[in-house]
C-alpha positions in Angstrom: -17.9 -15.5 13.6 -16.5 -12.1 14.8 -16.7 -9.5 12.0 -15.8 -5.2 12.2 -18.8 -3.5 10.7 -19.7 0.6 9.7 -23.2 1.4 9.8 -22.5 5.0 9.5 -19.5 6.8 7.6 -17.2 8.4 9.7 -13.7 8.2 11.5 -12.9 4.2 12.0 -12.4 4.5 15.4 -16.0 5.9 15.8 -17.7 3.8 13.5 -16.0 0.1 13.3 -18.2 -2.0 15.6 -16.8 -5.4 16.3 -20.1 -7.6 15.9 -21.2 -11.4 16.2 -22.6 -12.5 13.0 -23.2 -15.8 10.9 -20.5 -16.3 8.0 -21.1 -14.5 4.5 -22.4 -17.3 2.0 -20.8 -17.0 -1.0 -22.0 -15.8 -4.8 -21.6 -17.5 -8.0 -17.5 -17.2 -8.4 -16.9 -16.3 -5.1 -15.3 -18.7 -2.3 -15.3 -18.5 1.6 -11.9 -17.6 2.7 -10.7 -18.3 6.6 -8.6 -15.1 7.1 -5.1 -15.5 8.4 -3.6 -12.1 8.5 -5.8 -8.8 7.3 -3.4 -6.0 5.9 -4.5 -2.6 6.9 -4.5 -0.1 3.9 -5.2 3.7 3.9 -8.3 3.0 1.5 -10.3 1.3 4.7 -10.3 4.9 6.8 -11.6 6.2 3.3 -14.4 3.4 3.0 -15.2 4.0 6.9 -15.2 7.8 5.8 -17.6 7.4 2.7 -15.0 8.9 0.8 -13.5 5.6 -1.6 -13.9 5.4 -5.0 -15.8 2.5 -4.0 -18.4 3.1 -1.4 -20.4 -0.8 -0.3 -23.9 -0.4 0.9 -24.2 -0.1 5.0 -23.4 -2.1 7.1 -20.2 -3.1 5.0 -17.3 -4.7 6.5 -13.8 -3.4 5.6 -10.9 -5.3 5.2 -9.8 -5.0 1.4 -6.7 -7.4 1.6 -5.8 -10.8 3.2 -4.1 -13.5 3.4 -6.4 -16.5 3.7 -6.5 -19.7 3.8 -9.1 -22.4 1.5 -11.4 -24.7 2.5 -8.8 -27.5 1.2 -5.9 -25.3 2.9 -4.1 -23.5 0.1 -2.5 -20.2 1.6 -3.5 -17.5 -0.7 -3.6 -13.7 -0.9 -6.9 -11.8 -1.7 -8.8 -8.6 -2.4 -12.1 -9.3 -0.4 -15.2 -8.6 -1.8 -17.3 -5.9 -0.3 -19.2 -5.7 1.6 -17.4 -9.0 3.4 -13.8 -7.4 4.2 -11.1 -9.1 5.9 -11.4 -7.3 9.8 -13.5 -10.8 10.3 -12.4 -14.3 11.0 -14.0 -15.1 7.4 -14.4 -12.9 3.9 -15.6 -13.8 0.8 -13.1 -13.2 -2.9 -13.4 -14.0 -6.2 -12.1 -17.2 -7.0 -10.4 -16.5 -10.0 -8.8 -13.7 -8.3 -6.5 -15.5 -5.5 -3.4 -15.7 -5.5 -0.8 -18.2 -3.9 0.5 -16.5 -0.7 4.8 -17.1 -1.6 6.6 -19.6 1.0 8.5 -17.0 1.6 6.6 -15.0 4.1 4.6 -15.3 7.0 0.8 -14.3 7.0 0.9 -10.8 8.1 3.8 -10.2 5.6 2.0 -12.1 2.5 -1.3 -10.0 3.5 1.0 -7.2 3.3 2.4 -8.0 -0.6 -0.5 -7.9 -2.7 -1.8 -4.1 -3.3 1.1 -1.9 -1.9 4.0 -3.7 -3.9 1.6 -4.4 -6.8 1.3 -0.6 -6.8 4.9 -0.4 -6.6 5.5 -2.4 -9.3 3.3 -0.8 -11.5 4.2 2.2 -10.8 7.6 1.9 -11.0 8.2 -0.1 -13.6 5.0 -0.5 -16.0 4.3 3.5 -16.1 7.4 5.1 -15.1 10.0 2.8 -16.9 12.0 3.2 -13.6 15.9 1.8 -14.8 19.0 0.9 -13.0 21.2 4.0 -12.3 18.5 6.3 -12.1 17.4 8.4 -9.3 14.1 7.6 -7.1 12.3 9.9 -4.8 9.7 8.5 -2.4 7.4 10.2 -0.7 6.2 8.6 2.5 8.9 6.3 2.6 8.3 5.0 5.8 4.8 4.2 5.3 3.2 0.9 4.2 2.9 2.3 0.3 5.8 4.3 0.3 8.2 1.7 1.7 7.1 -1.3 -1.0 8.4 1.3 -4.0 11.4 2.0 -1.7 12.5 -2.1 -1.4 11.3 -2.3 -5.3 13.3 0.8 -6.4 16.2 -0.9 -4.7 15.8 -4.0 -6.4 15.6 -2.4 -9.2 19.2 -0.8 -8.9 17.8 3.0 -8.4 19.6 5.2 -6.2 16.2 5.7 -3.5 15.8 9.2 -1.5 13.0 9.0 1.0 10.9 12.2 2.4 9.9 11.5 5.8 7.7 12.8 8.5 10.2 13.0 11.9 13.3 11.2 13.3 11.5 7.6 14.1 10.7 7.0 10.5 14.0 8.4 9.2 15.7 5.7 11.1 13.0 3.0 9.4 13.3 4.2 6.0 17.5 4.1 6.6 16.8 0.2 7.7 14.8 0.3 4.1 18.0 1.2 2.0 16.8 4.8 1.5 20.8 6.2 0.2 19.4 9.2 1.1 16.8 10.5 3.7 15.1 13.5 4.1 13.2 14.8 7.5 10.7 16.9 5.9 9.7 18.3 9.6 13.7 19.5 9.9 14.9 19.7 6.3 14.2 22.2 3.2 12.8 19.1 0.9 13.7 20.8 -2.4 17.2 21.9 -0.8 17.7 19.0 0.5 17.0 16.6 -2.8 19.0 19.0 -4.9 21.6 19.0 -3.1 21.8 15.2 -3.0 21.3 15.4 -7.0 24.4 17.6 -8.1 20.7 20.1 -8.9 19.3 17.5 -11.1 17.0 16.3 -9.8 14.7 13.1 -9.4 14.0 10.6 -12.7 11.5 9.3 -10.9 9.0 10.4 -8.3 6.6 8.3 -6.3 3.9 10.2 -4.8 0.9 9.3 -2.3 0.6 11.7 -0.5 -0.2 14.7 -2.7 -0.7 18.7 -1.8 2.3 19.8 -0.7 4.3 16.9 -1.7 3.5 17.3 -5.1 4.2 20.8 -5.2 8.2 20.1 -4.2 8.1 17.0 -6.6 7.6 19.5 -9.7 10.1 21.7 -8.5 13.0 18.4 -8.3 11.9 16.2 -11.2 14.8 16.3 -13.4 14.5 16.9 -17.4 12.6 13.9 -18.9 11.4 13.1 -15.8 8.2 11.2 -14.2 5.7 11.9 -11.3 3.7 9.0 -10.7 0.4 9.7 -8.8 -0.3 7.2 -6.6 -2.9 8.7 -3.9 -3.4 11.4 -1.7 -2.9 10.4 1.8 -2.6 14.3 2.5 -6.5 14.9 1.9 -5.3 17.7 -0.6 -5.9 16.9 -4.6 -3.0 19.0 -6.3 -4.1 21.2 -9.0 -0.6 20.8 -11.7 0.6 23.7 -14.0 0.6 21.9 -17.3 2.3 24.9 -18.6 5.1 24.0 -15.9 5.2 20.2 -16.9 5.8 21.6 -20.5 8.7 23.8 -20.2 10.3 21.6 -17.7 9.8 18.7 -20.2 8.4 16.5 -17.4 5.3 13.6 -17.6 2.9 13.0 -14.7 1.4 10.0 -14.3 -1.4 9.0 -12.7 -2.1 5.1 -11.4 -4.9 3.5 -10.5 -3.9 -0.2 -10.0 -7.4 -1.6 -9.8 -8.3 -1.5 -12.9 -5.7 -4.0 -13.8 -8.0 -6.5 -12.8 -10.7 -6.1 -15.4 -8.3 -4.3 -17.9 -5.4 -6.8 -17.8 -5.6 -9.3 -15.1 -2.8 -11.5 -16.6 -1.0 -8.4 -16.0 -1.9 -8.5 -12.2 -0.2 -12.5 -11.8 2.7 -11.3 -14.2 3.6 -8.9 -11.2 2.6 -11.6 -8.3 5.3 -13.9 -10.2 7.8 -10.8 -10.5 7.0 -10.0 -6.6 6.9 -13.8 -5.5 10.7 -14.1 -7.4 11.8 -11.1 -5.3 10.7 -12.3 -1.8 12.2 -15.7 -2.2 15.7 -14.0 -2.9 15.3 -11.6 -0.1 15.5 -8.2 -2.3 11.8 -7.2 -0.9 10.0 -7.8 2.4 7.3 -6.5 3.5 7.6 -4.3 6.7 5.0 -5.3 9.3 5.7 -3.1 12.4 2.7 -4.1 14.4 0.5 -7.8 14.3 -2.7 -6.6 16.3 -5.4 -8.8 17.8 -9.3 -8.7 15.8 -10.3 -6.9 18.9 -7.4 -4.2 17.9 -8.6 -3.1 14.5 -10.5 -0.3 14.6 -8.0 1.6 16.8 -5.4 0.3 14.6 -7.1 1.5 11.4 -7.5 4.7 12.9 -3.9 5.2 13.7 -2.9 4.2 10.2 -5.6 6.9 8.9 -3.8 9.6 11.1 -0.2 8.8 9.9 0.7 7.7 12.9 2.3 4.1 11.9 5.4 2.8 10.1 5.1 0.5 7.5 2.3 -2.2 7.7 0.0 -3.1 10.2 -1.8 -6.7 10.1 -4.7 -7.9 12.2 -4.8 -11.3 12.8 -7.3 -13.2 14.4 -6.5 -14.4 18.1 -7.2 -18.1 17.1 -4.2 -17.9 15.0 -0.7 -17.8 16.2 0.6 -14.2 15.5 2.9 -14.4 12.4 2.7 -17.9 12.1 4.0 -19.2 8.1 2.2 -22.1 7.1 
């Protein structure tokens, strides 16, 4: 099979090295998944980078969600198990792990569902207790995490503002449902989100990008407020005034929706069912604004790692048909 692999941390584009090798064999619990549609994520620049949470021994393939397909045929979705990622035409999972990949949406899109809107989701509603009528800002809202809480703060009957990064991902996050978008490139953010608040401010803030962006999200949460950390896409780790969060009478939250798995994994196919309900009624949809061939990825991850994509980007093998539902 044909498989991406890093031997040496770095930028994806300079270390991803598309190779021929045998299939991985699986471990005990583990099964051999044929991968449909690989969903790029911002954590695969940061395991080519050596800078994950998670860091597989060399050479590793990365890859760290799918939609693939069993030996008996079942569509499923899947967190590969490193070192075997999903930039390959196979990848190994946990078996007790997979989830059904909803009838609802093609490959690329069902690769796109699992960690983005299960972030969302628990972001939104299992830490922030986001409610109907209230008032969410996303940051990134064009991007592939940022535009899952956008479709799930919708759904969700919130009033959505999106912060954006120029005019082309204005106009995506306006065909999102944003009520409200902000160019932060053109626009005073803090102005800007005020302004569209009567001065209130945001209930709710979703944040993965950090630095700066978390710096104007304590100035427009609104009393009783909630920051949820999500990431920091910006490279920058914000340093909060506690003393601030006090005498504005504001929570931040952080997230971390791994450890669902092993902490509450029943939680983790609560949410599938929650997301699955959602996509056959049409309220969410993943946005996939590119399907790249195998031989695509590691320029593809590389443009995702520099912000320079909208929404999702999925690899899919060129045996496949791109996009193709089951």
């Amino acid at each position: 099979m044909q498989a991406w692999q890093v031997h040496e941390n770095g930028e994806p584009g300079e270390v991803m090295r598309l190779a021929d090798m045998a299939p991985p064999t699986p471990g005990e619990g583990q099964v051999l998944l044929r991968v449909r549609a690989a969903n790029i994520n911002f954590p695969d620049a940061l395991l080519c980078r050596g800078q994950y949470q998670v860091r597989p021994p060399l050479p590793f393939t990365p890859g760290v969600e799918i939609c693939g397909e069993t030996e008996d045929g079942r569509r499923v979705i899947a967190n590969p198990a490193l070192p075997h990622g999903g930039f390959a035409e196979y990848a190994l999972a946990d078996a007790r792990a997979l989830l059904p990949a909803p009838d609802a949406l093609d490959d690329a899109e069902a690769a796109a569902l699992h960690i983005g809107y299960q972030t969302g989701w628990f972001g939104l509603h299992r830490r922030a207790r986001l409610e109907a009528g209230e008032t969410l800002l996303v940051h990134a809202a064009a991007g592939g995490v940022g535009s899952a809480a956008v479709q799930l703060g919708k759904a969700a009957g919130a009033t959505v503002i999106g912060v954006v990064g120029g005019p082309d991902k204005a106009a995506v996050a306006r065909e999102l449902g944003c009520d409200v978008v902000v160019d932060r490139h053109t626009e005073d953010v803090i102005a800007a989100v005020k302004e569209a608040t009567g001065g209130r401010g945001a209930d709710v803030i979703y944040d993965p990008v950090g630095g700066h962006a978390y710096a104007q999200s304590a100035k427009v949460v609104a009393f009783e407020g909630r920051i949820v950390v999500v990431g920091f896409a910006s490279g920058t780790i914000p340093s909060p005034a506690l003393n601030h969060a006090l005498v504005k009478n504001y929570a931040i939250l952080g997230l971390h929706w791994g450890l669902y798995n092993t902490k509450n994994p029943k939680l983790v196919r609560h949410c599938h069912e929650q997301l699955t309900e959602l996509a056959a009624r049409g309220a969410i949809k993943p946005l996939v604004s590119e399907r790249v061939p195998l031989s695509g990825a590691a320029d593809a991850v590389q443009r995702v790692a520099d912000g320079r994509t909208t929404g999702r980007v999925a690899v899919v093998p060129e045996t496949l048909e791109k996009g193709a539902a089951a």
